[in-house]
KOLDO-293373 format. One line per 3 residues: number of its first residue (from 1); their letters; for each residue x, y, z of N, C-alpha, C. Coordinates in steps of 0.001 Angstrom, whole numbers, m for minus. Example, Ala and Ser with C-alpha at 12.3 -4.5 7.8 and 13.67 -1.06 7.14 Angstrom:
1 = AS = 13190,m5690,7800,12300,m4500,7800,13200,m3300,7800; 12850,m2250,7080,13670,m1060,7140,12900,30,7870
end
This chain:
1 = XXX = 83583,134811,103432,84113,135171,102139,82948,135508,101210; 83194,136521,100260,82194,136927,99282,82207,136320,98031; 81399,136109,97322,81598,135805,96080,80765,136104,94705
4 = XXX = 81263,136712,93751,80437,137422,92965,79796,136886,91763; 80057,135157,91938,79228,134726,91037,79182,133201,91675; 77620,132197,91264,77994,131258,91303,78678,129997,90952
7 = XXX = 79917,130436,89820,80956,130238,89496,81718,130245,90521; 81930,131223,91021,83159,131297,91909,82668,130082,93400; 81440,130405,93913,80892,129511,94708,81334,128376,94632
10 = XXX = 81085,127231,92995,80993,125845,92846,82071,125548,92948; 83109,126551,92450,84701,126118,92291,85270,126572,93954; 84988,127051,94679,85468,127242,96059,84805,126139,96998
13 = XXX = 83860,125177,96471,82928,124248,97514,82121,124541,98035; 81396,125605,98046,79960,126511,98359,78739,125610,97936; 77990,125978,98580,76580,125612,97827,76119,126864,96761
16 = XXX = 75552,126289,96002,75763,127256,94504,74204,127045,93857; 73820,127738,92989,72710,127420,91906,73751,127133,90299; 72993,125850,89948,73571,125309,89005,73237,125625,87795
19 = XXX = 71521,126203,88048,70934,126744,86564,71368,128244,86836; 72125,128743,87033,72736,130163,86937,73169,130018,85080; 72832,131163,84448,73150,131290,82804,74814,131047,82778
22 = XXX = 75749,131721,83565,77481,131238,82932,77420,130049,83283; 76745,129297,84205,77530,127813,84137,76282,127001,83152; 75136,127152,82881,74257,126797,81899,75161,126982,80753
25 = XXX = 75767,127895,79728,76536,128313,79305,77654,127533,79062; 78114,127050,80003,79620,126332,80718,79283,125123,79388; 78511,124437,80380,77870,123154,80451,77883,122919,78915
28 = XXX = 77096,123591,78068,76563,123487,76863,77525,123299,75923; 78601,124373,76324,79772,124680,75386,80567,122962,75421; 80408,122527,76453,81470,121259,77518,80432,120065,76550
31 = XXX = 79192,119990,76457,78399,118947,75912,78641,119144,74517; 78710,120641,73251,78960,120472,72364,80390,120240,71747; 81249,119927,72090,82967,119766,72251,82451,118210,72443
34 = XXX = 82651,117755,73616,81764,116356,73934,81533,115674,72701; 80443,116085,72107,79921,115999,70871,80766,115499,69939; 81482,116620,69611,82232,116951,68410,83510,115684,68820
37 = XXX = 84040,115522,69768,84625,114475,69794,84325,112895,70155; 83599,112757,70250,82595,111650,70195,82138,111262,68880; 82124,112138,67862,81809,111907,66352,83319,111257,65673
40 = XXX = 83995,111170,66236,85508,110451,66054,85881,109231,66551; 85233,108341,67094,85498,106947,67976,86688,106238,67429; 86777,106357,66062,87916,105374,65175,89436,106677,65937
43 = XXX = 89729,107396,65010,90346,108313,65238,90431,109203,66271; 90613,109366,67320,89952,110300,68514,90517,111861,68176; 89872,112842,67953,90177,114124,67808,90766,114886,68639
46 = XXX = 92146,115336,68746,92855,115636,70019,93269,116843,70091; 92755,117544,69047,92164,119085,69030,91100,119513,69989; 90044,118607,69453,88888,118990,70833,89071,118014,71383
49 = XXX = 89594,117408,71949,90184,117407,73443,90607,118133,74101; 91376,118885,73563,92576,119556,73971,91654,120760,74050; 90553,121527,73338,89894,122635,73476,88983,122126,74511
52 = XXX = 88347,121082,75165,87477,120517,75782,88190,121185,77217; 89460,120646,77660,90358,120631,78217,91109,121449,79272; 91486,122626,77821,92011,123857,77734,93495,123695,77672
55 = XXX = 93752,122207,77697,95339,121935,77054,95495,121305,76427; 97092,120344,76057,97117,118703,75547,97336,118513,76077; 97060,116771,75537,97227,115484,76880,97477,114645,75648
58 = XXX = 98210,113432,75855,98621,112384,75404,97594,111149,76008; 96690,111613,76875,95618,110494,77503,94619,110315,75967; 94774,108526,75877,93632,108558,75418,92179,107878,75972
61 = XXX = 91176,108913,75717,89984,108479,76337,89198,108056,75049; 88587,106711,75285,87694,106216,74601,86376,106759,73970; 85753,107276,73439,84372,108121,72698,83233,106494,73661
64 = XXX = 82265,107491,73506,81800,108416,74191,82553,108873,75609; 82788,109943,75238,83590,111002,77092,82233,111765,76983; 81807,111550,78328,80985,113099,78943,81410,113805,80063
67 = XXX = 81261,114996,79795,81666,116277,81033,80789,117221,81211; 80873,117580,82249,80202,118939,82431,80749,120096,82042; 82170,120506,82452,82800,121890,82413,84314,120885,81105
70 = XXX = 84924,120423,81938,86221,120167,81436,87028,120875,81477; 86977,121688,81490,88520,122765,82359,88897,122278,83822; 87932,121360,84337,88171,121070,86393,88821,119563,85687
73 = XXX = 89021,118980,84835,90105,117921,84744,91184,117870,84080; 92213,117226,85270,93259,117492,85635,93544,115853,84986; 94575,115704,83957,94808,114551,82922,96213,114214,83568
76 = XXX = 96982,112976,83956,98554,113239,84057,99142,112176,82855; 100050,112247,82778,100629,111505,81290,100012,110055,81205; 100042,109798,80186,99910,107828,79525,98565,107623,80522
79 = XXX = 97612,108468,80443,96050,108146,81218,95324,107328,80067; 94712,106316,79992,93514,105299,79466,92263,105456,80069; 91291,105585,79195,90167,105674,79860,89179,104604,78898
82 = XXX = 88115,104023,78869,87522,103135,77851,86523,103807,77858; 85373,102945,77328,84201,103603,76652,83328,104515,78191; 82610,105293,77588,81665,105470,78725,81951,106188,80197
85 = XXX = 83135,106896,80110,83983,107913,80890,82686,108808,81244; 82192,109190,82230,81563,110415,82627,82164,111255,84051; 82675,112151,83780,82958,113113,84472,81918,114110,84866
88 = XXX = 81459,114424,85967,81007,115197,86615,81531,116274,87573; 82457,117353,86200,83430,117655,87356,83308,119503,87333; 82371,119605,88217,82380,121002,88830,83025,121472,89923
91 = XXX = 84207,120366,90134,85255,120615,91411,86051,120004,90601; 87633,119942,90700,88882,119591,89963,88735,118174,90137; 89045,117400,89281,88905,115971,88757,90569,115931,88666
94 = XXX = 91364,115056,89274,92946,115424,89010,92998,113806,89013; 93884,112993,87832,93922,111983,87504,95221,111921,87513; 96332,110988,87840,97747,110826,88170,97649,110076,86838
97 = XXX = 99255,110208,86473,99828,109222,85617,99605,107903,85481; 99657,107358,84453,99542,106039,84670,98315,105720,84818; 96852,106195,85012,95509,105731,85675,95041,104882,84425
100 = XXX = 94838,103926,84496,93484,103018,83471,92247,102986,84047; 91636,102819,83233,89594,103444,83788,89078,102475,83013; 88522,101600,83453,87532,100707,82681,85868,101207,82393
103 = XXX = 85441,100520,81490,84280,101045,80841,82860,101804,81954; 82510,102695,81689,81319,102775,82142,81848,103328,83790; 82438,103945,83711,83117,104668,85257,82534,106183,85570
106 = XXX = 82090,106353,86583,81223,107803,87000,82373,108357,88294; 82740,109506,87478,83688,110405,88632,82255,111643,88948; 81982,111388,89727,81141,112431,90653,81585,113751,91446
109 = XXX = 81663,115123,91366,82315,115751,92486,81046,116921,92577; 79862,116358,91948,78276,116625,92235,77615,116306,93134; 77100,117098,94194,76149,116829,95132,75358,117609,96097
112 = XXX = 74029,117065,96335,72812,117689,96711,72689,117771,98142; 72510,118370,98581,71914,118399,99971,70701,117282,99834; 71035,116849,100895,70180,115627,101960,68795,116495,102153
115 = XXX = 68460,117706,102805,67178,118047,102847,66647,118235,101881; 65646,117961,101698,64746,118180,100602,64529,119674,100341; 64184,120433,101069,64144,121735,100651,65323,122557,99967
118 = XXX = 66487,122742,100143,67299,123135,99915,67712,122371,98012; 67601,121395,98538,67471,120331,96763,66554,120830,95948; 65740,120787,96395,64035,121282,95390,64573,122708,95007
121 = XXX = 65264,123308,95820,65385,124685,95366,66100,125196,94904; 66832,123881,94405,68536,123935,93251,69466,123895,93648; 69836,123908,94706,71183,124433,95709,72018,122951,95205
124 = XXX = 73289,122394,94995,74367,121821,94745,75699,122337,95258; 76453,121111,95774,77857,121298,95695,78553,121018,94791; 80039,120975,95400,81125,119742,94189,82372,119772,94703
127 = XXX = 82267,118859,95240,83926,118663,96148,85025,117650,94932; 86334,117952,95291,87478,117348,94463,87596,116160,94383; 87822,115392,93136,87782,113602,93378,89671,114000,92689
130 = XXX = 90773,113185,93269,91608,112840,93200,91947,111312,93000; 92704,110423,91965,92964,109739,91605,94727,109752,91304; 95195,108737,92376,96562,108387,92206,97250,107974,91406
133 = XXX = 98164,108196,90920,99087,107981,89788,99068,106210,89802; 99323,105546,88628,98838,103682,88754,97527,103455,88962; 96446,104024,89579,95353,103579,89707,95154,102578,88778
136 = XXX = 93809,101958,89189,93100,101162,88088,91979,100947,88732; 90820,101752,88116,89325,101865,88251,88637,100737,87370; 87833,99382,87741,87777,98191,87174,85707,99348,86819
139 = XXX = 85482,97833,85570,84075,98408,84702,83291,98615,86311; 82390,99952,85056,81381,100372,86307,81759,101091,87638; 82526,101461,88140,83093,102338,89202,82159,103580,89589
142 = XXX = 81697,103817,90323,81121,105086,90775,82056,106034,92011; 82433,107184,91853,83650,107711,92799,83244,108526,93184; 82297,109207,94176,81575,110828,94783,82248,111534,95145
145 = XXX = 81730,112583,95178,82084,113777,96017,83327,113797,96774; 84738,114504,97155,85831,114694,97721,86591,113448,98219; 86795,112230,97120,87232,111125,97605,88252,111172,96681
148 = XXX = 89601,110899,97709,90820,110349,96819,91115,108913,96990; 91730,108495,95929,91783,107259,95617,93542,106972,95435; 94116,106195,96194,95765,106517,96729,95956,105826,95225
151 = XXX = 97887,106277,94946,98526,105795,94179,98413,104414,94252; 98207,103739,93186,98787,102416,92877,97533,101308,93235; 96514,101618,93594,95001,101240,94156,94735,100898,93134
154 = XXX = 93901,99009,93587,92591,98956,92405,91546,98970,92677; 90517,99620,92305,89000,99064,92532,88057,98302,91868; 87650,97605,92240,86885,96378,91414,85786,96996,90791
157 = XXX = 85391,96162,90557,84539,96288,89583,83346,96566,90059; 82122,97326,89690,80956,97710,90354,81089,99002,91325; 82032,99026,91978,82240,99297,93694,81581,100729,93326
160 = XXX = 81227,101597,94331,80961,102706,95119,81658,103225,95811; 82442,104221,95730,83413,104725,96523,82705,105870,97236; 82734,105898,98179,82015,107064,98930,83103,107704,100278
163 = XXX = 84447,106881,100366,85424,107594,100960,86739,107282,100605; 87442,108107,100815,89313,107980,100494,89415,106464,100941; 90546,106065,99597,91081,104597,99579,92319,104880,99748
166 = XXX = 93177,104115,100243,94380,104706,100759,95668,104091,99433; 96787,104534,99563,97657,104185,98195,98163,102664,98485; 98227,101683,97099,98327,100291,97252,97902,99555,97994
169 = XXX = 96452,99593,97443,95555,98418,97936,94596,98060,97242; 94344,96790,97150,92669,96592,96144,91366,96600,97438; 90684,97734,96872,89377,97112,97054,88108,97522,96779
172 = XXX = 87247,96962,97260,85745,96741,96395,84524,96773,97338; 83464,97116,96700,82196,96732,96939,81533,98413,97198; 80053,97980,97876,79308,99310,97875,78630,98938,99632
175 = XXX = 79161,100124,100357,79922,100871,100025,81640,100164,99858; 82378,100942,98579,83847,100384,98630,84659,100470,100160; 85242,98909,99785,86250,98766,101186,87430,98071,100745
178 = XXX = 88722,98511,101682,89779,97947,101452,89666,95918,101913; 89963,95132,101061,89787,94067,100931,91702,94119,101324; 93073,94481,100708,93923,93722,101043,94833,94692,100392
181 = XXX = 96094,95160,100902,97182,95433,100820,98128,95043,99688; 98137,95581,98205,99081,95034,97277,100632,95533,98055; 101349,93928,96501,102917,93733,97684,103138,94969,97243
184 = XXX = 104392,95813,97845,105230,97119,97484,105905,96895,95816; 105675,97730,95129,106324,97764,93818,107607,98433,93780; 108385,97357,92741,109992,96899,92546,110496,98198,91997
end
């Protein structure tokens, strides 16, 4: 497949150059919005959100939010997020209904090649992080590259997710592992 920008690359899962000027561009526009709603912590501004975005959402996310693009997240109704939200989402970030996010949580769908050469020389991916409707991401969470996280799942606190968690279950640690099967909900 061809592709005529590295835009189109990052958003198809390609390896891409990241300092390319439209997504330099991207970025800047995504950090000053950022900004501008982050200067609101009491009141949260849901204008720029919503321009951050490119829609509305009834989610409220706690100030400081950071993003890269913000058009690749995907909000679903009554979403909570607390302080210290960073999104890294140059692949679709899709958050189900219902998700609570505790403080200081890193959604990742950023990543480098393992060889050094290819890294040194800018090259990046960004695969899709998916988050199930009920989730609950406990403080500190780190979530990489193309990992979904099933409906109704908790993850503790600290953990590292570095592969798909499956729907209704808690678990934890680095790397994250399923610890135990929640009962079926009524």
């Amino acid at each position: 497949m061809s592709f005529s920008s590295e835009k189109e690359k990052m958003l198809a899962g390609e390896l891409y150059q990241a300092n390319d000027p439209q997504l330099v561009a991207e970025r800047r526009h995504a950090k000053a919005l950022c900004h501008r709603y982050n200067q609101q912590p009491v009141d949260l501004d849901r204008a720029v959100l919503a321009e951050l975005l490119g829609y509305e959402t009834d989610a409220h996310l706690e100030a400081p939010l950071r993003c890269d693009y913000g058009y690749n997240l995907r909000l679903g109704r009554n979403v909570y997020a607390n302080y210290n939200l960073t999104v890294l989402d140059c692949a679709p970030v899709t958050i189900g209904d219902n998700v609570f996010i505790a403080p200081n949580v890193v959604l990742s769908t950023a990543g480098h090649p393992a060889e050094a050469g290819p890294r040194v020389a800018g090259w990046e991916f960004a695969r899709p992080i998916t988050i199930g409707a009920g989730a609950w991401l406990g403080a500190g969470v780190i979530v990489l590259p193309g990992v979904t996280i099933g409906a109704g799942s908790t993850i503790g606190a600290g953990s590292v997710v570095t592969r798909d968690i499956p729907a209704g279950v808690v678990a934890v640690g680095n790397p994250c592992r399923v610890l135990r099967q929640l009962p079926a909900a009524e």
